[in-house]
N, C-alpha and C positions, 0 to 999 in steps of 0.2 A: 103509164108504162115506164116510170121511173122507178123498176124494182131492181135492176140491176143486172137483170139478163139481157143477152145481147139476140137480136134475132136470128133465123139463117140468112134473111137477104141482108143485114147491117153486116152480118160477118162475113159472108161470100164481097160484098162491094171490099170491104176491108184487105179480104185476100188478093182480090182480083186487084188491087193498087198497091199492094206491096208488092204483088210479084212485077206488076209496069213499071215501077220506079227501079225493083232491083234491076230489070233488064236494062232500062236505061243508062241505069248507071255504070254496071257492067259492061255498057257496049261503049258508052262516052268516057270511061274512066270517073275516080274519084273527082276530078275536078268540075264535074257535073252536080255535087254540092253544091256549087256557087249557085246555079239558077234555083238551088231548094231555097240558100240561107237567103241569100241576097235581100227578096223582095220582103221576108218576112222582119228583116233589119231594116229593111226602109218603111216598111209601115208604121214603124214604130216613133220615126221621124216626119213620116210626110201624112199619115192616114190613109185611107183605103182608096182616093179617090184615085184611078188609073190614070188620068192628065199627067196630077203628081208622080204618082210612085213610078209608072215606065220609066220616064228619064233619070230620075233617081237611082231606080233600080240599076239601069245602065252605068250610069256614073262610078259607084259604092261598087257590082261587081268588077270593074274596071280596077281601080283603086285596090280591091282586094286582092286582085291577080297581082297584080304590079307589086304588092309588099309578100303575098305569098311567094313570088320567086325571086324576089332577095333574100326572102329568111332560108329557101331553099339552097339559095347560092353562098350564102356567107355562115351559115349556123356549124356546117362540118366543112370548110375549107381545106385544104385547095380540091375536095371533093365535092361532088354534085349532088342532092338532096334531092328525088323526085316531089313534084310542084306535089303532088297527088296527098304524100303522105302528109304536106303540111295544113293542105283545105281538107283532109278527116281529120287532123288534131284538132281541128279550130269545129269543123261540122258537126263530128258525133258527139260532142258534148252539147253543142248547142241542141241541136234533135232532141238529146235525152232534155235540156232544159226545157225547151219548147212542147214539149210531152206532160213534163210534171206540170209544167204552170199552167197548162189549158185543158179545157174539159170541153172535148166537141161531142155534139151530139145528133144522129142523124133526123130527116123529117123535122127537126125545129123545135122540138122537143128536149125539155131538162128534167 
C-alpha cells in the first residue's frame, strides 16, 4: 500500500488533528508552539526515552520563553513586541522544516 494514495480513515485522522491543534492553539495563543516545538528539539538531544526528554522538555521550553521575551522586549524598543509573534517566527519555520525532513506514515507502513 505504498502507491501513494492516502486513505479516507489516514485522511479523516489527519483532519480530525489539524483542526485539535488549530483549536488549541487558537484558544492558548501562538505561544502554545512551545509545547509542539520544544519536545521535538529535545529529542533530538536527549532521544525518545520520556525519563529524559520530560525534564528536558521542561528545562529548553523554559529557556525558550525566557529568550523569546527578551527578543520581544528589546528587538522594537522602547515598544513592546507580542511574546506570540516571536515563537511563530521561530515555530512556523521549524513545522515547515520538520515536515520536509520526515516522512510519517500511518499503521507502520513505508
Amino acid at each position: 500500500m505504498s502507491s501513494g494514495v492516502v486513505s479516507i480513515a489516514d485522511f479523516t485522522i489527519i483532519i480530525i488533528c489539524t483542526l485539535l491543534t488549530a483549536s488549541i492553539v487558537s484558544v492558548s495563543g501562538v505561544i502554545g508552539f512551545v509545547g509542539l516545538i520544544i519536545p521535538h528539539i529535545s529529542r533530538t538531544f536527549v532521544g525518545s526515552k520520556h525519563s529524559r526528554l520530560m525534564p528536558v522538555s521542561i528545562l529548553l521550553g523554559g529557556i525558550f520563553l525566557i529568550w523569546a521575551d527578551v527578543c520581544a522586549r528589546v528587538v522594537v524598543s522602547p515598544e513592546e513586541l507580542p511574546i506570540g509573534v516571536v515563537t511563530a517566527f521561530i515555530g512556523a519555520p521549524f513545522f515547515l522544516w520538520l515536515l520536509k525532513k520526515s516522512s510519517y506514515s500511518f499503521g507502520g507502513g513505508r
